[in-house]
N, C-alpha and C positions, 0 to 999 in steps of 0.2 A: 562763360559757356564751356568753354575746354577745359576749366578743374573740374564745371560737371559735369559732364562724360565720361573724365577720370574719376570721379568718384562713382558714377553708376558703376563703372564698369567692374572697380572693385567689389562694390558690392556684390554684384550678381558674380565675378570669379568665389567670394566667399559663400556665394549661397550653392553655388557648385558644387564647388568643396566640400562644404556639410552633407550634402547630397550623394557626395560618392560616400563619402564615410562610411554614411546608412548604412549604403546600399551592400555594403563591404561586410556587415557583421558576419558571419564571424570573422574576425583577423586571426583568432589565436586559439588553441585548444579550449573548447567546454567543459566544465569540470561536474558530473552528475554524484553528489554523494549518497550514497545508503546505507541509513542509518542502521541496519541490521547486516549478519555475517553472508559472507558467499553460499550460496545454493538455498536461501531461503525464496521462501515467493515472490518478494520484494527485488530482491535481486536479479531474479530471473525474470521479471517484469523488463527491469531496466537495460538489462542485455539484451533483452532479445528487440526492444523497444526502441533504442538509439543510432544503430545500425540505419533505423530507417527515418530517425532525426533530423541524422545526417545525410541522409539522400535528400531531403524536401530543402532543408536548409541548404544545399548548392556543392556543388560540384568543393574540395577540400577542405569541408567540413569534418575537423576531430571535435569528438566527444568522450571522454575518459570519462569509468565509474570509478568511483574509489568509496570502498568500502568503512564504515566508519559505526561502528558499533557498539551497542551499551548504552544502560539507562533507559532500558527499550524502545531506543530508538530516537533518546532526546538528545542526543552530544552532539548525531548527526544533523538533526535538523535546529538545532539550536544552530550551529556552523552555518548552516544556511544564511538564516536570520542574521544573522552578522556580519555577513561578505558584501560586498560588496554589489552593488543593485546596478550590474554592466551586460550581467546577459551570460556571463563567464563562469558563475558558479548557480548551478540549478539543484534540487534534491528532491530525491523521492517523497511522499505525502504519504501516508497512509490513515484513514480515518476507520472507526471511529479513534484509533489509538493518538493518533499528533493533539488531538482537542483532551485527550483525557489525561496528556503529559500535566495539562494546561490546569489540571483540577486535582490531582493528587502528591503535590510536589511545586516548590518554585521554580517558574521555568523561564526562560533567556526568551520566548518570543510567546504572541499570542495570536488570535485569528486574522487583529491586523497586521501583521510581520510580515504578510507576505502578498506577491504576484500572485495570482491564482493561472494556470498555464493547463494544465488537461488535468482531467484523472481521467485512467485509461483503462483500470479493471476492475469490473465487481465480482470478488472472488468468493463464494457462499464457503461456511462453514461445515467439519469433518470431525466424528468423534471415531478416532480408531483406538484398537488394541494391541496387543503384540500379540504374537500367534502360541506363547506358553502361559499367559494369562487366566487362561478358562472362560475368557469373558468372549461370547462368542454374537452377543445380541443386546437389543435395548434393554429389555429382561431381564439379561444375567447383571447387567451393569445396574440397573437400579435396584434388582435385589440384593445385591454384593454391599450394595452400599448404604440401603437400609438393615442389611444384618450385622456391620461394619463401620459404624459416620466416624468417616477421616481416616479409614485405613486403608483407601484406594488412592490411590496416587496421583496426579493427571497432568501430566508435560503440554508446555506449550510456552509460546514465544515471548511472551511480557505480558505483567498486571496491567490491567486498564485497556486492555486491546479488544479488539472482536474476540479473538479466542477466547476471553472470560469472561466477557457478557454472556457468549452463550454457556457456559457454565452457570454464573449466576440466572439464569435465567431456566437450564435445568433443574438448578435446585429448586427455586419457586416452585416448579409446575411438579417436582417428584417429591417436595421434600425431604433433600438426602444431603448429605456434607461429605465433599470431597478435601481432600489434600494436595492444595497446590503447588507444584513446583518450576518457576520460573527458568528459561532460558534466557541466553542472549540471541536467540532467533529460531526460526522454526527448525533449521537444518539439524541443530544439537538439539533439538527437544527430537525432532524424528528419530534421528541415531538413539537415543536414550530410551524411548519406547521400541523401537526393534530388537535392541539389546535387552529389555527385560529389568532395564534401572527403572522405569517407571510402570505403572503399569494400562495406564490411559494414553490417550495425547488427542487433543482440540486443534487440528490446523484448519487449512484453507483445501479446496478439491486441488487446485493445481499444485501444490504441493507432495500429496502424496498419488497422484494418478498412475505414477510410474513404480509406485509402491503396493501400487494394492493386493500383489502377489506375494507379498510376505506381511501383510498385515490384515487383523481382520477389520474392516469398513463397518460403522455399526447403524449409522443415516448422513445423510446430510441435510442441509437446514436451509433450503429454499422450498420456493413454493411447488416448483415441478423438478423431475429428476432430471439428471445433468446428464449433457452429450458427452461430458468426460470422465462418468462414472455410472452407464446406465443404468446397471446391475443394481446399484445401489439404492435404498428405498428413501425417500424421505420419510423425514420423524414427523409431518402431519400423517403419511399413510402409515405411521405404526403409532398414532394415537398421542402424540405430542406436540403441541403448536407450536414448535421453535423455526424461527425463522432467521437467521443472523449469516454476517460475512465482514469484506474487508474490500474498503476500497481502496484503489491505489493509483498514487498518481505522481506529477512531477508539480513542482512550485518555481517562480525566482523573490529572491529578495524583494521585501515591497520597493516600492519607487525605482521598476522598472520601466525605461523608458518606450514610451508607447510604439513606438516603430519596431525595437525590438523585441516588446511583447505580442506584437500583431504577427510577426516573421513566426515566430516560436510557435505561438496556436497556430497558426495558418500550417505548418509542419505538420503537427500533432493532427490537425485534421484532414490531411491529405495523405498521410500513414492509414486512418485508420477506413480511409478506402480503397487501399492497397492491396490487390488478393494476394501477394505477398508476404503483406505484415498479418494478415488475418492468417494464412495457413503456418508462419511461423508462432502466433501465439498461441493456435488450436495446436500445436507438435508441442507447446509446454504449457498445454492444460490453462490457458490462460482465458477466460471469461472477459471479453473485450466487451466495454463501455464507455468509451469515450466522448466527454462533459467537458466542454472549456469555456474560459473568461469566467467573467459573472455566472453565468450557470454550476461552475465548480464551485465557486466563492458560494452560491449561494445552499448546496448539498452540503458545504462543510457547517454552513450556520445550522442546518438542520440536526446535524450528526454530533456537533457539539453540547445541542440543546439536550439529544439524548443521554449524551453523554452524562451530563451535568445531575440532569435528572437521576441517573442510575445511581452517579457517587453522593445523592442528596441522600437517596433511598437507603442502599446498599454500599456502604463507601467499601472500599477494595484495598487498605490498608490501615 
């Protein structure tokens, strides 16, 4: 009767133990990587996003982003896929683009690689100009381009992303051919169309909101016009059905452990009732939509499927 006592007792000191563990994540810095360059959307997502991470997640909570760029966006989430599945190494998601690494290239992870943890923005899409361009409207742009196929330029952050679907997607509806030129993120594709290198560029609204004084804006491609670009028209109200954007979000390693993938969304959903975190995303133009667990897993099967379809149809290299 007294070894077993001494054996319960152990027991339950070891189940203690496990218990504070948990209860302890984080012990150690979070490491957020993105897989595109500083000051792109993505990245400004994640900044401005983890600050308050780290508030829901507890009182000495570090979370570092590190930057990790190229390949539009697959070395970094490839990196993910391969760390370690402890809660300590998490990366930003972006769809449709992570799904269509998955279809135009061999790539290090696939739909199952991963936790699914929040997507946090849906950001609609932006066809600007540079202001010596001449291109001043939808009009001047698809006349330009049918008196020209392939002599207009058009910058933007990587093939296979939201930004070139909705391209491939205006060429359908205008029948025009543009000439693409790929960045390693929206930041250099932006600098490169303000500069006059390119003479297009396809971003995201949050992206250039804080630009639209030296750029001209020509629609954006949601269904109704944006609290972060009022001015601006949509291309259904000038006679074009484009609709497209860019979601964005955080992932971990698959076979993350359910305590600490319930900690993390549980975060991510109590940020995004935060008038806090809402008025620091609305100050960088960030379109907050926040989808977690399975509901994210399952937007990405959706967005893959489009994906899939579009490189069946119109492959993109």
């Amino acid at each position: 009767m007294h070894k077993f006592v001494k054996t319960a007792a152990a027991i339950g000191a070891l189940v203690l133990a496990a218990g504070a563990a948990q209860a302890e994540y984080p012990e150690k810095p979070i490491e957020v990587i993105v897989g595109y360059s500083a000051g792109g959307g993505t990245d400004v997502m994640a900044r401005t996003t983890m600050p308050f991470i780290e508030k829901y997640l507890g009182e000495g909570t570090s979370i570092v982003v590190k930057n990790m760029p190229g390949a539009s966006g697959q070395i970094g989430i490839t990196e993910v896929a391969g760390s370690d599945a402890d809660g300590y190494t998490l990366g930003t998601f972006n769809l449709p683009g992570m799904m269509a690494r998955t279809l135009d290239r061999e790539a290090g992870y696939d739909r199952d690689s991963f936790t699914y943890l929040a997507n946090v923005v849906n950001d609609p899409n932006v066809i600007v100009t540079s202001k010596d361009s001449g291109i001043e409207t939808v009009e001047d742009l698809i006349a330009a381009a049918k008196e020209n196929p392939f002599a207009i330029t058009v910058g933007m952050s990587s093939l296979g992303g939201d930004d070139h679907f909705l391209l491939i997607k205006l060429q359908k509806l205008t029948e025009t051919d543009f000439t693409i030129v790929p960045f390693k993120g929206s930041a250099p594709a932006r600098t490169a169309v303000m500069g006059g290198h390119v003479a297009v560029g396809i971003f995201n609204v949050s992206e250039i909101a804080k630009f639209q004084g030296e750029l001209n804006v020509l629609g954006i491609a949601q269904a109704e016009r944006s609290d972060f670009a009022p001015e601006v028209a949509t291309f259904r109200e000038q006679g074009l059905d484009l609709i497209n954007g860019s979601m964005r979000g955080v992932v971990a390693p698959a076979g993350l452990p359910e305590d600490v993938a319930a900690k993390l969304r549980d975060a991510f959903e109590k940020a995004a009732q935060d008038p806090e975190f809402i008025k620091a995303m609305t100050d960088t133009a960030n379109p907050v939509e926040v989808v977690t667990g399975e509901d994210f897993r399952a937007l990405t099967d959706g967005l893959f499927d489009l994906a899939k379809e579009t490189w069946e149809t119109t492959p993109w290299n």
